[in-house]
Backbone atoms as SQL, in Angstrom:
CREATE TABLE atoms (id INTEGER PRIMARY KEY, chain TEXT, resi INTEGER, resn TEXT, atom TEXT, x REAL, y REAL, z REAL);
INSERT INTO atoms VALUES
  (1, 'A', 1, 'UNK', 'N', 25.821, 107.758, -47.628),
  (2, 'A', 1, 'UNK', 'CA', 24.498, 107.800, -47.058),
  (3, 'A', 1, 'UNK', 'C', 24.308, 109.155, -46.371),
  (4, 'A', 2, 'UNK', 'N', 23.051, 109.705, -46.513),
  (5, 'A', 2, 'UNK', 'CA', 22.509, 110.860, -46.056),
  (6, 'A', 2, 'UNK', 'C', 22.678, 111.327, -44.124),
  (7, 'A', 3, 'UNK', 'N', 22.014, 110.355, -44.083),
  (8, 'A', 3, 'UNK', 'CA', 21.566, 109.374, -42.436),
  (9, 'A', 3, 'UNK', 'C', 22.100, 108.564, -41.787),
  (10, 'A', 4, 'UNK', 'N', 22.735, 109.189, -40.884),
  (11, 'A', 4, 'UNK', 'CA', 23.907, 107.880, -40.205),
  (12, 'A', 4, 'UNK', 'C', 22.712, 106.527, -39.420),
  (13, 'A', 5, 'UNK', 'N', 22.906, 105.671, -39.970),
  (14, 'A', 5, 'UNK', 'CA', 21.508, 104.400, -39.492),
  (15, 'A', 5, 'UNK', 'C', 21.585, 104.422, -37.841),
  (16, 'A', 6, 'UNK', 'N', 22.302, 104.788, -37.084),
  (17, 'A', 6, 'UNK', 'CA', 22.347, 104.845, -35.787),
  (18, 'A', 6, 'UNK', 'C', 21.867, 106.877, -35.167),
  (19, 'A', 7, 'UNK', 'N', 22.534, 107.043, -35.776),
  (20, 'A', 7, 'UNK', 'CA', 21.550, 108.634, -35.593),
  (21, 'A', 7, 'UNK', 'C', 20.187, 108.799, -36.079),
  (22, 'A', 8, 'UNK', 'N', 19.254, 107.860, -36.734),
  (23, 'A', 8, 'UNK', 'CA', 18.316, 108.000, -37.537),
  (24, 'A', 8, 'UNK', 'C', 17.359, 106.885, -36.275),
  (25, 'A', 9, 'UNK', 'N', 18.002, 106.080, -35.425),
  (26, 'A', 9, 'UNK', 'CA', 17.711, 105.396, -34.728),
  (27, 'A', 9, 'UNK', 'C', 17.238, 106.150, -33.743),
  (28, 'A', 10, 'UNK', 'N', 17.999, 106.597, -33.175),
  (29, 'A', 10, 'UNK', 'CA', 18.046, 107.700, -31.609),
  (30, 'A', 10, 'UNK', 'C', 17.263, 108.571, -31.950),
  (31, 'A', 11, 'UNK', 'N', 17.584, 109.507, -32.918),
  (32, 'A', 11, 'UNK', 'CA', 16.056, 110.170, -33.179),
  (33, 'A', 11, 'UNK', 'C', 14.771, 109.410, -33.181),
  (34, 'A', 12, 'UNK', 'N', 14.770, 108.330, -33.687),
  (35, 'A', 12, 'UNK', 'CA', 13.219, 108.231, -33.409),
  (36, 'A', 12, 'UNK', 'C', 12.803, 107.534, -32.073),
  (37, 'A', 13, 'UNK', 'N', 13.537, 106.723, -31.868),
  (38, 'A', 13, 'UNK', 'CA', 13.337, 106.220, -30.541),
  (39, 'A', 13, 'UNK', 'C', 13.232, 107.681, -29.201),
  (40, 'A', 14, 'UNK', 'N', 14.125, 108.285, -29.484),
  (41, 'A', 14, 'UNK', 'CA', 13.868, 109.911, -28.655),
  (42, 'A', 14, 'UNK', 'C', 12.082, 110.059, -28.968),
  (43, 'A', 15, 'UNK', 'N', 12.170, 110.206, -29.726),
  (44, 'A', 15, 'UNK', 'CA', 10.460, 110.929, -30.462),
  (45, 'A', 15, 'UNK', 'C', 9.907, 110.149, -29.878),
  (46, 'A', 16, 'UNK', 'N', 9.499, 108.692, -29.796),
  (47, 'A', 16, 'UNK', 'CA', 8.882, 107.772, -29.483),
  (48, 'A', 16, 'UNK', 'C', 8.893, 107.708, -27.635),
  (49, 'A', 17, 'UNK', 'N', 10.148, 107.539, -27.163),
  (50, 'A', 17, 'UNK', 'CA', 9.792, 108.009, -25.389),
  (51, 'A', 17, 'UNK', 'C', 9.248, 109.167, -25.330),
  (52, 'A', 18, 'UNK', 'N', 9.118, 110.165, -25.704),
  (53, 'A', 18, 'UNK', 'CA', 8.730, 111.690, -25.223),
  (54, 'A', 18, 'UNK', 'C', 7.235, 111.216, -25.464),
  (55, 'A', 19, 'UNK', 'N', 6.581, 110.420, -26.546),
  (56, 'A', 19, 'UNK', 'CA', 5.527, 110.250, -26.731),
  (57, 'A', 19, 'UNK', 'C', 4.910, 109.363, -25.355),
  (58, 'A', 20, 'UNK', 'N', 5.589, 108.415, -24.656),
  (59, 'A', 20, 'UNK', 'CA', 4.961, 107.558, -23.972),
  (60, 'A', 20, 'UNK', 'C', 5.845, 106.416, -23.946),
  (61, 'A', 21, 'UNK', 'N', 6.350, 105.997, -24.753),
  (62, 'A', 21, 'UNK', 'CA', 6.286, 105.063, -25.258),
  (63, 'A', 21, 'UNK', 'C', 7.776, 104.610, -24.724),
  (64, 'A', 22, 'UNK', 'N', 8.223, 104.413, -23.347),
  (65, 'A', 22, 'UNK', 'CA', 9.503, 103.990, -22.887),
  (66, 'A', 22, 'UNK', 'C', 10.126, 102.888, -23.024),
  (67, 'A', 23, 'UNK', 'N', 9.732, 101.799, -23.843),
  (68, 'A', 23, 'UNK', 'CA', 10.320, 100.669, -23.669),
  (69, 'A', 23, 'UNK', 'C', 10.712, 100.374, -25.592),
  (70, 'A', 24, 'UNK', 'N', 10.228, 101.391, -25.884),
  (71, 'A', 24, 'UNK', 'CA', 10.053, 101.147, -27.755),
  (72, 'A', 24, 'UNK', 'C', 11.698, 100.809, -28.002),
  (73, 'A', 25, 'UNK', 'N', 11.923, 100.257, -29.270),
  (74, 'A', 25, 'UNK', 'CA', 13.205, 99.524, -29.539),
  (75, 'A', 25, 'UNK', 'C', 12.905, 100.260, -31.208),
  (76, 'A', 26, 'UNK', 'N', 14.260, 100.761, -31.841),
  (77, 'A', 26, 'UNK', 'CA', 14.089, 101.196, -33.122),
  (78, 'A', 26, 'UNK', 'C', 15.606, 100.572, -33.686),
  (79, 'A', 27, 'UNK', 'N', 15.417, 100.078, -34.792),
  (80, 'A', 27, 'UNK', 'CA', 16.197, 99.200, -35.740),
  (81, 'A', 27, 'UNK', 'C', 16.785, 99.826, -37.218),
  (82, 'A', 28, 'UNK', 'N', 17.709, 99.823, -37.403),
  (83, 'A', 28, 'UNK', 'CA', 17.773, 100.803, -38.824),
  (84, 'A', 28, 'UNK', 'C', 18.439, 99.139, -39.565),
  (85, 'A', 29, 'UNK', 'N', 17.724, 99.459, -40.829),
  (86, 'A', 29, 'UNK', 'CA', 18.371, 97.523, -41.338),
  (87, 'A', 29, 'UNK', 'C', 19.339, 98.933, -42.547),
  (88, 'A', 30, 'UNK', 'N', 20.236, 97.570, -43.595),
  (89, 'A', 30, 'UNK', 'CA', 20.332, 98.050, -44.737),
  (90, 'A', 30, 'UNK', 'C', 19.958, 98.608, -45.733),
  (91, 'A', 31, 'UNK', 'N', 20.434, 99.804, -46.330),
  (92, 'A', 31, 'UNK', 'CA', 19.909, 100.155, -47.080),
  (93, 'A', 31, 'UNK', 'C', 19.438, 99.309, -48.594),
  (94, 'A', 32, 'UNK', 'N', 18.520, 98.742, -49.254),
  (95, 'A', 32, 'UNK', 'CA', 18.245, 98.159, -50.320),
  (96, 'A', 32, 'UNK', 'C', 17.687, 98.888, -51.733),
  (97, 'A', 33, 'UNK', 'N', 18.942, 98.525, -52.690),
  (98, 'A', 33, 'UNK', 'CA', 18.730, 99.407, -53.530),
  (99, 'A', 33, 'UNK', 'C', 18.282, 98.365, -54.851),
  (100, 'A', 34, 'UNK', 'N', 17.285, 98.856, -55.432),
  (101, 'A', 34, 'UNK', 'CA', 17.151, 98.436, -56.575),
  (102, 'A', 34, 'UNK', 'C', 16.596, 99.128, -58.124),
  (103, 'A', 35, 'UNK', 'N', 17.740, 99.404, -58.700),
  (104, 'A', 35, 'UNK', 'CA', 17.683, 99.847, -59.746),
  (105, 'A', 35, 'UNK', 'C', 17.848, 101.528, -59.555),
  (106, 'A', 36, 'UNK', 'N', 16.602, 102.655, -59.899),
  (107, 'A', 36, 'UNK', 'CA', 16.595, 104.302, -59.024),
  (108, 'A', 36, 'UNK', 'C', 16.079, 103.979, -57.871),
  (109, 'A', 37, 'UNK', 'N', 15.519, 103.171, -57.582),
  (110, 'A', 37, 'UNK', 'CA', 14.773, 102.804, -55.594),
  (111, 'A', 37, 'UNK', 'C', 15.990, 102.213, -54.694),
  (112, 'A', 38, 'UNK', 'N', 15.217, 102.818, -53.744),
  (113, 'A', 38, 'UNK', 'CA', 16.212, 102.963, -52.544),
  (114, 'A', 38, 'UNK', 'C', 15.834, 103.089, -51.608),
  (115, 'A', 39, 'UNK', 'N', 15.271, 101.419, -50.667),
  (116, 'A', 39, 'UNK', 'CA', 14.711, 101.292, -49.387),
  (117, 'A', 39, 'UNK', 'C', 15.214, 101.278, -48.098),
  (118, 'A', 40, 'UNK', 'N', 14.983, 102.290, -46.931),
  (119, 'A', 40, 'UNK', 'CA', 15.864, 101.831, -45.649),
  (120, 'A', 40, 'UNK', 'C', 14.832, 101.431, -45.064),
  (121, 'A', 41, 'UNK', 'N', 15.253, 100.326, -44.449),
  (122, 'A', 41, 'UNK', 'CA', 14.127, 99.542, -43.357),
  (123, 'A', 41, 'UNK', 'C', 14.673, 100.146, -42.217),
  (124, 'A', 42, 'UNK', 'N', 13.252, 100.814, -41.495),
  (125, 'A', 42, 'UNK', 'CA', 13.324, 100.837, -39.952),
  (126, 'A', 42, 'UNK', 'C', 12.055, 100.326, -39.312),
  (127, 'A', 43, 'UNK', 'N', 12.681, 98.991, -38.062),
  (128, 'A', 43, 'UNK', 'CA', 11.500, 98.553, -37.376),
  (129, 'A', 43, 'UNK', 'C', 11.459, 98.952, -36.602),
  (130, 'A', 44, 'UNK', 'N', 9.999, 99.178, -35.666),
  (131, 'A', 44, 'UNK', 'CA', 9.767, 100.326, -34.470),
  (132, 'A', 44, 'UNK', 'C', 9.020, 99.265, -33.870),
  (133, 'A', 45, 'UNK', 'N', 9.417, 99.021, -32.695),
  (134, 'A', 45, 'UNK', 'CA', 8.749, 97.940, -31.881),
  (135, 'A', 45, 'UNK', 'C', 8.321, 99.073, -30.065),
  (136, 'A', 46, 'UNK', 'N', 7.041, 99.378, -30.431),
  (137, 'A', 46, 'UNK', 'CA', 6.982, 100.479, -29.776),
  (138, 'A', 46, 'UNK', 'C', 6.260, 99.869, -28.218),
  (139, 'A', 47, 'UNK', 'N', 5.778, 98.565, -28.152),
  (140, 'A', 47, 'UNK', 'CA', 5.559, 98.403, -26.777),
  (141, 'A', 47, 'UNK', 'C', 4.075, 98.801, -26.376),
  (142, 'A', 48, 'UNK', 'N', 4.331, 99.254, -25.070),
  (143, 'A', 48, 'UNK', 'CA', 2.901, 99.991, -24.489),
  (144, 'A', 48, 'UNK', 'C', 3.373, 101.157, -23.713),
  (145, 'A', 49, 'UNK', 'N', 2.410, 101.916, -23.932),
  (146, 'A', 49, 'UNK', 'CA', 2.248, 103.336, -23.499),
  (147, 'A', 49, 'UNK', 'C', 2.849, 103.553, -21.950),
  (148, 'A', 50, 'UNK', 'N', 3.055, 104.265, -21.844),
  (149, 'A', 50, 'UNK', 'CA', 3.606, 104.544, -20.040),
  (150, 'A', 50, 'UNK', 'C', 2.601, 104.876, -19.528),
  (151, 'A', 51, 'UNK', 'N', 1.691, 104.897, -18.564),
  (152, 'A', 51, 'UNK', 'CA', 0.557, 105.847, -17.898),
  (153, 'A', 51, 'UNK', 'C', 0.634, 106.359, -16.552),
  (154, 'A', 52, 'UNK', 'N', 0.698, 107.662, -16.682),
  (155, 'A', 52, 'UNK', 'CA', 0.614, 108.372, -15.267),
  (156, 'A', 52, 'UNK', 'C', -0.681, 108.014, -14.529),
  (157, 'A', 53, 'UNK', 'N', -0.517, 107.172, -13.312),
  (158, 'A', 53, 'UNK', 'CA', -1.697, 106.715, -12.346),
  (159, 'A', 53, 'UNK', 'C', -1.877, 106.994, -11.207),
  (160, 'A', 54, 'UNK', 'N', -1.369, 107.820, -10.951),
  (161, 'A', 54, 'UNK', 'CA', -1.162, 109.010, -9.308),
  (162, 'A', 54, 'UNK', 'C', -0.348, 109.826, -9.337),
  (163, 'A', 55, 'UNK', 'N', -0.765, 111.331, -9.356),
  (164, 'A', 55, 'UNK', 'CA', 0.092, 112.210, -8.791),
  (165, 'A', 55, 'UNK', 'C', 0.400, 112.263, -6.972),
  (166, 'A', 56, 'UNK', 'N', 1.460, 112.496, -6.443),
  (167, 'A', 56, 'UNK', 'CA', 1.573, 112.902, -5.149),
  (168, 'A', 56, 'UNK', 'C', 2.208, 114.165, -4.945),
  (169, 'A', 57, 'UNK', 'N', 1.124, 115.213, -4.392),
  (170, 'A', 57, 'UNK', 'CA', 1.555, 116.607, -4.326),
  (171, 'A', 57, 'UNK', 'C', 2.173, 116.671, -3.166),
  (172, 'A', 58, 'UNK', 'N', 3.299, 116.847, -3.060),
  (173, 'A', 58, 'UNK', 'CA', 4.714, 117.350, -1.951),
  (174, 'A', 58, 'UNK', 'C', 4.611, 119.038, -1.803),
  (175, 'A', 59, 'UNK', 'N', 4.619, 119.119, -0.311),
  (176, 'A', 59, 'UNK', 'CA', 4.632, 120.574, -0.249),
  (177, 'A', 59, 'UNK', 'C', 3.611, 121.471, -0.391),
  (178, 'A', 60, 'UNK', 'N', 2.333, 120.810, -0.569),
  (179, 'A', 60, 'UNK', 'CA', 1.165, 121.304, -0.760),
  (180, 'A', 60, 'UNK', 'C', 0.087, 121.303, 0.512),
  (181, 'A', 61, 'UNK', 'N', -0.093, 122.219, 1.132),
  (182, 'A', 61, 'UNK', 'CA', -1.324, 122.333, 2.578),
  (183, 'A', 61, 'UNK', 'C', -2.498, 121.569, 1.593),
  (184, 'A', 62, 'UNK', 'N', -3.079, 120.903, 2.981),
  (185, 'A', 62, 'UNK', 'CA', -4.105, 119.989, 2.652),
  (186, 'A', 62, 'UNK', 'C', -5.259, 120.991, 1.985),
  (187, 'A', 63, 'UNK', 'N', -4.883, 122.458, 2.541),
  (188, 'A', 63, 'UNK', 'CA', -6.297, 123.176, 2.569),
  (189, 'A', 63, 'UNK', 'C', -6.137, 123.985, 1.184),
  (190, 'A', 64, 'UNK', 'N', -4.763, 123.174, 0.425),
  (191, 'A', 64, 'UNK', 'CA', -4.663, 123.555, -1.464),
  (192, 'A', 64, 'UNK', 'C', -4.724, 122.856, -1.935),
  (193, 'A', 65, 'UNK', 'N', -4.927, 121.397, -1.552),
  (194, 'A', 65, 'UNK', 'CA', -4.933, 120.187, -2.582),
  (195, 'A', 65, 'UNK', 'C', -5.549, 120.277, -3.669),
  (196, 'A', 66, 'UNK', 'N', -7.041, 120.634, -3.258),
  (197, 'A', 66, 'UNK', 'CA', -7.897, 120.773, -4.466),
  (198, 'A', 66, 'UNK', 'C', -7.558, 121.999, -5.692),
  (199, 'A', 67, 'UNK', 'N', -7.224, 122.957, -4.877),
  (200, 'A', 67, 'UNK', 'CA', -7.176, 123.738, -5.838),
  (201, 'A', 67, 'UNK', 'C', -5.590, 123.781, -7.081),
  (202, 'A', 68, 'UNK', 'N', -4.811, 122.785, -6.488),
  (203, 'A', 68, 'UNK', 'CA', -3.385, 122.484, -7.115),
  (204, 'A', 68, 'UNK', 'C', -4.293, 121.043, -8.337),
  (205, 'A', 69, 'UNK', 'N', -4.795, 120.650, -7.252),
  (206, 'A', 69, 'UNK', 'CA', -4.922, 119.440, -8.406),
  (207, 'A', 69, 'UNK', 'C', -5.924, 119.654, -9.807),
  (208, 'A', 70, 'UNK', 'N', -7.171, 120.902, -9.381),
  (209, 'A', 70, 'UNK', 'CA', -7.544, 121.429, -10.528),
  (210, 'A', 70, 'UNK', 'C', -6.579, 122.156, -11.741),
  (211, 'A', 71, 'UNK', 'N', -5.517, 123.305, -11.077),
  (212, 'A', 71, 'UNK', 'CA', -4.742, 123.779, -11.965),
  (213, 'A', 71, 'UNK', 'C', -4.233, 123.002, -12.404),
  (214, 'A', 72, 'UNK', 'N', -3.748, 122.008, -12.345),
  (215, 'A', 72, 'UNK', 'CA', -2.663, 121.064, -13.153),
  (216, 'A', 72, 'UNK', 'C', -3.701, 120.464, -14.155),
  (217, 'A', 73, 'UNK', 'N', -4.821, 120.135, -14.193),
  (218, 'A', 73, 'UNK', 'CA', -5.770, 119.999, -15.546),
  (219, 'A', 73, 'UNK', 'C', -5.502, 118.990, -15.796),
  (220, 'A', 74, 'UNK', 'N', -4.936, 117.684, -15.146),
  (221, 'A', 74, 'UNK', 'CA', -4.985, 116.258, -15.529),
  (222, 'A', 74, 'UNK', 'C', -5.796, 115.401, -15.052),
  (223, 'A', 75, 'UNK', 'N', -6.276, 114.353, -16.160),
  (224, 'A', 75, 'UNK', 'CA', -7.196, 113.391, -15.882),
  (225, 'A', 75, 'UNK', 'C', -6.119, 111.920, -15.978),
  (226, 'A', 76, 'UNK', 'N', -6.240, 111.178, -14.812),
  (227, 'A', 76, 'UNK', 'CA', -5.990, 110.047, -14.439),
  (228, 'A', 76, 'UNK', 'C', -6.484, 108.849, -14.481),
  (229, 'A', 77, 'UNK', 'N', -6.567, 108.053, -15.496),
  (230, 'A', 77, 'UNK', 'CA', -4.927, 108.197, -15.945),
  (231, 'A', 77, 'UNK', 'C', -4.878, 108.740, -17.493),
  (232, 'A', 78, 'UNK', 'N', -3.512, 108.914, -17.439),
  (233, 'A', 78, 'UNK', 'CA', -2.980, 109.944, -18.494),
  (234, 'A', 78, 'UNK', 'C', -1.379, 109.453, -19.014),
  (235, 'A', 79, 'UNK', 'N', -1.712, 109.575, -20.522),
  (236, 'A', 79, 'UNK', 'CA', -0.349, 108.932, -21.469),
  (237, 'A', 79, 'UNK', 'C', 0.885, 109.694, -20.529),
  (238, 'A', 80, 'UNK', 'N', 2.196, 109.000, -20.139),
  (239, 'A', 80, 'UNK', 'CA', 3.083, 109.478, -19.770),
  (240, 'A', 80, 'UNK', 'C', 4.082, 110.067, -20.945),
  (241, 'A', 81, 'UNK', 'N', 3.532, 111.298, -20.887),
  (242, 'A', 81, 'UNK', 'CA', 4.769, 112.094, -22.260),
  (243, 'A', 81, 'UNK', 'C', 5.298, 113.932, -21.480),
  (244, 'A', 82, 'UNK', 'N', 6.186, 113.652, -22.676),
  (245, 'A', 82, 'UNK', 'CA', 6.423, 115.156, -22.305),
  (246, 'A', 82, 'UNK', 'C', 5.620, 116.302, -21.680),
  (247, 'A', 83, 'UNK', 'N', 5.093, 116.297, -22.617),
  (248, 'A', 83, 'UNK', 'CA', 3.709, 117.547, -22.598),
  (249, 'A', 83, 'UNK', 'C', 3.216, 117.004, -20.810),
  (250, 'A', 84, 'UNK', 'N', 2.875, 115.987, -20.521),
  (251, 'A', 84, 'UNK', 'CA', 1.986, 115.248, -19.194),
  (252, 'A', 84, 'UNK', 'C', 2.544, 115.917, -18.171),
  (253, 'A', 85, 'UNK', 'N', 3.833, 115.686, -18.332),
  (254, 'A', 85, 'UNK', 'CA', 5.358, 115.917, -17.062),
  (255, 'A', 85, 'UNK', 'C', 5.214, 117.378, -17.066),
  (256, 'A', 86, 'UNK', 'N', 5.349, 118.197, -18.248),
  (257, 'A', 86, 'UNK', 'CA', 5.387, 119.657, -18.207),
  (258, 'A', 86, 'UNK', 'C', 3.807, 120.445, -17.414),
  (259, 'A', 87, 'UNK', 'N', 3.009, 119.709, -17.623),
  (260, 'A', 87, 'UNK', 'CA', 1.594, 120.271, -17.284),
  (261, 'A', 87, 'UNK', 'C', 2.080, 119.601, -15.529),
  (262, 'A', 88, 'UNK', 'N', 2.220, 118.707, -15.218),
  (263, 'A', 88, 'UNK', 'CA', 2.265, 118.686, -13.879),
  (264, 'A', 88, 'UNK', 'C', 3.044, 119.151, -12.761),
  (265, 'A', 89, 'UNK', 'N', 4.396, 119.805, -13.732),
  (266, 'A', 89, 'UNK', 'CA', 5.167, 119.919, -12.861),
  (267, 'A', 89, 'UNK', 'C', 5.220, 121.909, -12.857),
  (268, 'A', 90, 'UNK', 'N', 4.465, 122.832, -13.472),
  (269, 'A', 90, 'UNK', 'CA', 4.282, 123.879, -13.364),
  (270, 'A', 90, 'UNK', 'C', 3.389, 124.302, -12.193);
């Protein structure tokens, strides 16, 4: 086999938290071959989305709040992913 069924797992389940998606469960079944075809089942039981529903700015004078919470360019609420975490935490 090409794809170790447990490395093919973690990759997507990786892909799938970075998206939001923290509780997702990924399954690699047997490979099923019939005849030149050659099916791998993977089930993706992806859950619900994570959502960022308050930032709390630490370290920030009251008299920058506004202007920290404009630069960071997020609307609340907002899918919890990579990209979300990186925009808030610059």
């Amino acid at each position: 086999m090409l794809v170790k069924p447990a490395s093919l797992a973690r990759a997507v389940q990786a892909a799938y938290g970075e998206a939001g998606y923290l509780a997702s469960r990924v399954t690699v079944g047997a490979v099923q071959v019939d005849g030149q075809t050659a099916v791998l089942p993977v089930t993706i039981v992806e859950w619900l989305q994570a959502r960022v529903t308050s930032v709390t700015w630490e370290g920030v004078a009251p008299s920058r709040r506004a202007e920290i919470e404009a630069a960071a360019e997020l609307e609340l609420p907002a899918a919890y992913t990579a990209a979300t975490l990186t925009a808030v935490r610059r």
